[in-house]
C-alpha positions in Angstrom: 104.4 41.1 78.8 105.4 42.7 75.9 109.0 44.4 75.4 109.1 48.3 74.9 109.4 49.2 71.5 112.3 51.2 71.2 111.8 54.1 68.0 113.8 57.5 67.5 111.6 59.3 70.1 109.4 62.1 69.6 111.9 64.7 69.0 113.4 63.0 65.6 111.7 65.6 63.4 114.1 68.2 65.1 117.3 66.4 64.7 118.2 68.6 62.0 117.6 71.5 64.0 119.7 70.2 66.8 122.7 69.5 64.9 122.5 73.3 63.4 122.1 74.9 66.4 125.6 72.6 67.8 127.3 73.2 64.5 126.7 77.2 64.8 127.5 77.0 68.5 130.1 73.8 69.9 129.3 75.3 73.7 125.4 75.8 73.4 124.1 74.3 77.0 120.8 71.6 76.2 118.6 74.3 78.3 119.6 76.7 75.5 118.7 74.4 73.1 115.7 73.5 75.0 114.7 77.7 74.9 115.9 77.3 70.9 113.4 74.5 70.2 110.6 76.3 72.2 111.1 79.1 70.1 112.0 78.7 67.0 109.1 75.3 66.8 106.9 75.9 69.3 108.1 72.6 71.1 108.3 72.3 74.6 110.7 69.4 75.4 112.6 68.1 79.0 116.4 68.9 79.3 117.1 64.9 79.5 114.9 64.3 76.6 117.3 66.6 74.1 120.1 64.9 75.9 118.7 61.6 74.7 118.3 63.0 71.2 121.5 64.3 71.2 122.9 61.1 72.1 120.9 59.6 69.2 122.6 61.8 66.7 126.3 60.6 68.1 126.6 63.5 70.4 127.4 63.7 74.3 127.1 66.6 76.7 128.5 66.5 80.2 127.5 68.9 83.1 130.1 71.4 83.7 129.3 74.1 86.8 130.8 77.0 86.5 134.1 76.8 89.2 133.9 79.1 92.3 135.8 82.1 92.1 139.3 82.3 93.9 140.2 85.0 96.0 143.9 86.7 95.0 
């Protein structure tokens, strides 16, 4: 058996792109960036597959849910 070759995955061609997009916008969400991509290059990419990208690049995004509101 052979041992996965490991590369910079099929979205390195966008990498610039990506680290645009975070520059102009810190809080941009990955299925913003996933719309971005879509429309701006006509790429349709997975949410955990710009994550990986991102990670790549030296970036991390966590998951943050918007808190419930509280009653006064």
């Amino acid at each position: 058996m052979n041992p996965r070759k490991t590369g910079k995955g099929k979205l390195a061609p966008y990498s610039d792109f990506f680290v645009e997009l975070v520059e102009h916008d810190p809080d941009i969400t990955l299925a913003e960036m996933k719309v971005a991509l879509e429309h701006a290059h006509g790429v349709c990419a997975s949410i955990s597959g710009i994550d990986q990208a991102l990670r790549r690049l030296g970036y991390m995004y966590k998951n943050l849910w918007p808190a419930p509101l509280q009653e006064v």
